[in-house]
C-alpha positions in Angstrom: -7.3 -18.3 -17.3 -10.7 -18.4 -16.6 -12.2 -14.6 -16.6 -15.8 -15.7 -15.3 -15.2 -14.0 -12.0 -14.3 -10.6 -13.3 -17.1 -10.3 -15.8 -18.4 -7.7 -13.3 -15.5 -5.5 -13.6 -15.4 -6.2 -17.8 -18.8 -4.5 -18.0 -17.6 -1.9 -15.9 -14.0 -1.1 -17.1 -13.8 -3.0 -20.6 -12.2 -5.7 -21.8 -8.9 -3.4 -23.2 -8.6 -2.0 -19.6 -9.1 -5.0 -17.9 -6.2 -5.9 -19.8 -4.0 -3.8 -18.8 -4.7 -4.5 -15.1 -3.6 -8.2 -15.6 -0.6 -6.9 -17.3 0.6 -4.4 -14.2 3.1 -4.7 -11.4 2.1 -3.1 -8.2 4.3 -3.0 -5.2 2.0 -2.9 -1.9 4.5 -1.6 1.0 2.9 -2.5 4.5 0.3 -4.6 5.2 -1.5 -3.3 8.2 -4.9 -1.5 8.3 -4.7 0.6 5.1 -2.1 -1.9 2.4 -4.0 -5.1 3.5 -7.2 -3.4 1.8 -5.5 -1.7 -0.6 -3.8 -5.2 -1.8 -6.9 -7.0 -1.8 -9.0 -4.6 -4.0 -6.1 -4.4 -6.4 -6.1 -8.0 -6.1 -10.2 -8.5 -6.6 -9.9 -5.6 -9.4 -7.5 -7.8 -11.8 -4.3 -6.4 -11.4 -2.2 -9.4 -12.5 1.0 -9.7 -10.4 1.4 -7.9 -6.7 4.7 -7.5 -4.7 4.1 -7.6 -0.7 6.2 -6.5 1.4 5.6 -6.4 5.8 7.9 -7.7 8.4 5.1 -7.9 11.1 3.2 -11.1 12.3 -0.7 -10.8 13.5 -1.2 -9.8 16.6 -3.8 -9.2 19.1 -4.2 -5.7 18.8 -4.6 -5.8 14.6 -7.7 -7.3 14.8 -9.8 -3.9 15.4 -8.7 -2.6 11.6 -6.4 -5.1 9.4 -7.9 -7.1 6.8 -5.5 -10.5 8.0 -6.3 -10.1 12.0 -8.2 -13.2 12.8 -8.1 -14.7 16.5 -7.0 -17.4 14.4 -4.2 -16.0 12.1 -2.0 -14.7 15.6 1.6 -15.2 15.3 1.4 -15.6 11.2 3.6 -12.9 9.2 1.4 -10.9 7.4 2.1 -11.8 4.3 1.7 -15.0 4.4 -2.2 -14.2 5.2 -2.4 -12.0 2.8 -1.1 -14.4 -0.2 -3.2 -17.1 0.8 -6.2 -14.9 0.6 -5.3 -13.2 -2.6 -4.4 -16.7 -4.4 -7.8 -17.9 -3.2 -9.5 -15.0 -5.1 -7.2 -15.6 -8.3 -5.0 -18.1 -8.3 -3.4 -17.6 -11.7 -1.9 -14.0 -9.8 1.8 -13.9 -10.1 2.5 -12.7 -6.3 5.8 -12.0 -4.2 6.0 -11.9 -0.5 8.8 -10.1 1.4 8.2 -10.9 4.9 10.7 -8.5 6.2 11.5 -4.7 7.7 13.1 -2.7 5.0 15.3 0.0 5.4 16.9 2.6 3.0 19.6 0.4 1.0 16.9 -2.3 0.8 14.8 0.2 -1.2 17.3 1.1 -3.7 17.6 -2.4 -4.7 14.3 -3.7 -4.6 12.7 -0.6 -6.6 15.0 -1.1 -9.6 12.5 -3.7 -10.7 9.6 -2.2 -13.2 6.7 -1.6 -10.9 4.1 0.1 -12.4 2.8 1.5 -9.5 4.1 1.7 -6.0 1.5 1.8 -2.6 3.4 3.0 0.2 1.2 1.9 3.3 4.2 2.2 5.9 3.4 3.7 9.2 6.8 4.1 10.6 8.7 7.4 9.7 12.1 6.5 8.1 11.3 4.0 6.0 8.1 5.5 4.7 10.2 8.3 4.0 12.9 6.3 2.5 10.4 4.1 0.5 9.3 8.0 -1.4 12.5 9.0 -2.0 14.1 6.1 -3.8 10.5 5.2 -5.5 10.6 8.9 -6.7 14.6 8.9 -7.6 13.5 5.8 -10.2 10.6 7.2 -11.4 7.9 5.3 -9.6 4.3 6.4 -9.9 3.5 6.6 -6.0 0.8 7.0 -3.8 1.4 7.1 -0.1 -0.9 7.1 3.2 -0.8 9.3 5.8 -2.2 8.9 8.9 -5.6 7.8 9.6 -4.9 7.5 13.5 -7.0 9.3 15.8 -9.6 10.4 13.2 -12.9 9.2 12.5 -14.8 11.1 9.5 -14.3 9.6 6.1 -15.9 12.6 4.3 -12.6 14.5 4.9 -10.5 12.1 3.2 -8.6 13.7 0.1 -6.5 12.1 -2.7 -3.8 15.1 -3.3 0.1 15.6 -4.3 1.6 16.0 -1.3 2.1 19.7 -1.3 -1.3 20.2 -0.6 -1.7 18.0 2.2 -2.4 19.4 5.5 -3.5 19.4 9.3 -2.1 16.0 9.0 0.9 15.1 11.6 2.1 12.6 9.9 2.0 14.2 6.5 3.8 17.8 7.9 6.9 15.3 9.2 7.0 13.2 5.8 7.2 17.1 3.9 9.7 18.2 6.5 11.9 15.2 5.6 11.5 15.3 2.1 12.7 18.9 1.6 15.9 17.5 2.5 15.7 16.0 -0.7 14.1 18.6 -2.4 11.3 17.0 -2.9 8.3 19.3 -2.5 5.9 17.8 -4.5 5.0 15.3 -7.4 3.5 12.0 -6.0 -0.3 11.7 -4.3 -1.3 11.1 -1.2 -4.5 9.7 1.1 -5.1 12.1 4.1 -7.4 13.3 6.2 -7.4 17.0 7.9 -9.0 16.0 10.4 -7.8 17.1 13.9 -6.7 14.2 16.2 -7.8 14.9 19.9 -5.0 14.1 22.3 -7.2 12.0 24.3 -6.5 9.2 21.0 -2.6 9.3 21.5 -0.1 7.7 24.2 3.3 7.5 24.4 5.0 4.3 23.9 8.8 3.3 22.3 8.0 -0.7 22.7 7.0 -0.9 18.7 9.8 -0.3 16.8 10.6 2.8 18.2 7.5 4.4 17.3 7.3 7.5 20.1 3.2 7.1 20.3 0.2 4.9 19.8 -2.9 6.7 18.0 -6.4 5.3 18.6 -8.2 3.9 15.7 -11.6 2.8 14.8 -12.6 -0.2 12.3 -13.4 1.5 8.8 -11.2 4.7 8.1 -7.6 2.8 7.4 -9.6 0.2 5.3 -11.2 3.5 3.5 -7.6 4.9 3.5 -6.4 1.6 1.9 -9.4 1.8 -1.0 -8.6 4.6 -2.0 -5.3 4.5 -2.7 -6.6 1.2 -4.4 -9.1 3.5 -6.6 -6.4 6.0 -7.7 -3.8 2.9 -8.5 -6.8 1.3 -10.9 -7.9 4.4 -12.0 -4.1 5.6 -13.4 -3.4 2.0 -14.6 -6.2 2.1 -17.1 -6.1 5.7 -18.6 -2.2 5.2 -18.7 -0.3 1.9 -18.1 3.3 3.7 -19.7 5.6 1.4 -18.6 4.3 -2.2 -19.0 4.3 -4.8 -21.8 7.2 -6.3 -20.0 9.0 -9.8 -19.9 8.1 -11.3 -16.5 11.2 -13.4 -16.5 13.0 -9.6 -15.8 11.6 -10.2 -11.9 11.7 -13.7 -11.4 15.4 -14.1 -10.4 14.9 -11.4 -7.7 11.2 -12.9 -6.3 10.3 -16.1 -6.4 6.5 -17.0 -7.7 4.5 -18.5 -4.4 2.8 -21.6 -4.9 
């Protein structure tokens, strides 16, 4: 592997660090305005093999905030964007696309594989909620976004366990759910207590049964997405636990892309 293009990041981090982030797994869940960042710093940081997972396609509307909205990448899935520009910046990655909606069962079978780290980027409620709850049940480390909708100040945005999240919408639903499971805590989060002015939200069901549509402006779910990119790095060099492992362990489940 040639290692000229991360010289930068040697000086910075060391080579023994650097290491480790070629040797990590990181599953990147959603793909939109904050994961399509967050995969593409991990990516441009070293991290050596990336799961990706996003049903949607490009579409008009993305092209205000996600890193794969081009006029000219409408109508392609997501990850299939997102691979091509992540093998253009290092193509000796091992990368997996899942270019597909998951739902709870899914989760339970694809987080029995030995991430290291798992970014949950969903914006839609059940799943998001269904992604934490199985990626805590296997012992995951975790970081999930909540919403950057509506706001517009990136000096409030904190990096916190969940319990102390607040005067975040979408965060107060994902803690209501998760006391189901008594889950109260445990696992980080990106939010922002900043208020969202009703004049940012309309009600719509025509996207996957989402209830509203929050306004959004161009930097805060790319800021969102780096630094859930930042904590991901920053765990995975002062303690990679679980890695050292055979790659042939995930390569019946996800095929390599080419």
């Amino acid at each position: 592997m040639d290692n000229y293009w991360l010289e930068r990041t040697d000086l910075l981090i060391g080579s023994k660090n650097l290491q480790k982030l070629k040797q990590s797994h990181v599953l990147v869940a959603g793909l939109g305005g904050v994961g399509s960042w967050c995969a593409e710093m991990l990516a441009r940081a070293g991290v050596g093999e990336l799961t990706l997972l996003d049903g949607d396609v490009v579409t008009p509307s993305n092209r205000n905030r996600q890193l794969p909205a081009l006029k000219s990448t409408e109508g392609i899935a997501k990850t299939e964007v997102m691979a091509a520009r992540i093998k253009d910046i290092n193509p000796d990655i091992v990368l997996h696309t899942l270019n597909q909606f998951h739902t709870g069962e899914d989760f339970k079978t694809l987080l029995c594989q030995p991430f290291d780290y798992v970014v949950d980027a969903i914006d839609s409620l059940h799943p998001k909620v269904c992604l934490i709850v199985t990626a805590i049940q296997k012992q995951h480390r975790l970081i999930s976004s909540m919403g950057a909708g509506g706001k517009i100040h990136p000096e409030n945005i904190q990096i916190v366990d969940i319990s102390r999240s607040y005067h975040c919408k979408l965060a107060r639903m994902v803690r209501k759910r998760l006391s189901k499971f008594n889950i109260k805590k445990g696992f980080n989060v990106v939010f922002s207590p900043e208020p969202v002015p009703k004049s940012a939200v309309i009600s719509t069901q025509s996207e996957r049964n989402k209830k509203s549509t929050v306004g959004t402006i161009s930097y805060m779910p790319a800021i969102f997405g780096l630094m859930a990119a930042s904590k991901v790095i920053r765990d995975l060099i002062e303690n990679n636990h679980k890695n050292l492992k055979p790659k042939s362990q995930l390569h019946n489940h996800f095929p390599d892309l080419h």
